[in-house]
N, C-alpha and C positions, 0 to 999 in steps of 0.2 A: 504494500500500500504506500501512493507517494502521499508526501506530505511536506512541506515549506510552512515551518511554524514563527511566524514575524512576532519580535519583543522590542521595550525598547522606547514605546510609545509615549505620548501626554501630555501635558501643558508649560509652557514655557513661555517667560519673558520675550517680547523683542529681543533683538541682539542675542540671546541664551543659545545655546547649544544643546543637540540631543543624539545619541546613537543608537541609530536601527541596526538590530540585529535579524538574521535568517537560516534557519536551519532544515536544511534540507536530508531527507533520509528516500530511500525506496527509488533512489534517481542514483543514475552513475555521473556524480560531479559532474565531473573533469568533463565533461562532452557536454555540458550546458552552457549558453552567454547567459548570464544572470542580469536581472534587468531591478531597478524599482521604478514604479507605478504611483502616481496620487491620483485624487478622486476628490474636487471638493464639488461641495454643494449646487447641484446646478450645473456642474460642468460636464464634461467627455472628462473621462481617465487620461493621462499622460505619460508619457517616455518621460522621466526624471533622471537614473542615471542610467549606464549599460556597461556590464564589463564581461566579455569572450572570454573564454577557455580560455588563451593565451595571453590575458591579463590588460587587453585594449581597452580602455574606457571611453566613453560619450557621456555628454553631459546636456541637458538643456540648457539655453543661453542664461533662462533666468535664476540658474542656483550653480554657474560655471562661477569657481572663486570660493565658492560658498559648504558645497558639498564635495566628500567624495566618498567615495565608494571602491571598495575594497574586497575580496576573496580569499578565503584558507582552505584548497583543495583535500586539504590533509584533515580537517574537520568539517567538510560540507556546511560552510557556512559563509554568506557574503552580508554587509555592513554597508552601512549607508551614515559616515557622518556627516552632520549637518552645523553648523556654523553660522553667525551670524543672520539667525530665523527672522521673517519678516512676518504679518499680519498676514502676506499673502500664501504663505507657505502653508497656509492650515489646509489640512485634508488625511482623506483616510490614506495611506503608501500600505502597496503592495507588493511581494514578492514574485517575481517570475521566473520562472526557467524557462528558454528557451531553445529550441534546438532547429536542423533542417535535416539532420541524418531520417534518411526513411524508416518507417515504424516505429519512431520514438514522437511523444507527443509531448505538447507545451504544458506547464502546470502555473499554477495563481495557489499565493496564502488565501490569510481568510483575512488581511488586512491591520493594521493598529493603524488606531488616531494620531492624528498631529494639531495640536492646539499652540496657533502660538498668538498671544492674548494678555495684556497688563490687568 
């Protein structure tokens, strides 16, 4: 059974800082781009960071500086820190795997909050 269990989450000052954690089991790593996802209210989901097998990262323009994101093939697990949170940054972030090898499929957490709020 796969499973991508996102921690890590909750409220936070402007400026504050917080790290998303994800831990992936039932998936072979190392052959996933691991991706994080937010979701706020009202919107379409988004591409926020992305990091391949081979450790490439992508960022969206608006949390480039801000976040980064990070993998430990050796513990199935990729991070998302974030830096300098803005009011806009609130939303629910989700975990992805992704892949293109045939017969493997994409998998989604179940999501944690991001509150960032005085």
């Amino acid at each position: 059974q796969v499973q991508l269990v996102e921690s890590g989450g909750g409220l936070v000052q402007p400026g504050g800082s917080l790290r998303l954690s994800c831990a992936a089991s039932g998936i072979i790593f190392r052959l996933y781009t691991m991706g994080w996802y937010r979701q706020a209210p009202g919107k379409q989901r988004e591409l926020v960071a992305g990091i391949s097998n081979g450790g490439t990262t992508n960022y969206a323009d608006s949390v480039k500086g801000r976040f980064t994101i990070s993998r430990d093939n050796a513990k199935n697990t990729v991070s998302l820190q974030m830096n300098s949170l803005k009011p806009e940054d609130t939303a629910v972030y989700y975990c992805n795997a992704h892949t293109v090898l045939p017969g493997l499929s994409d998998y989604w957490g179940q999501g944690t909050q991001v509150t960032v709020s005085s």
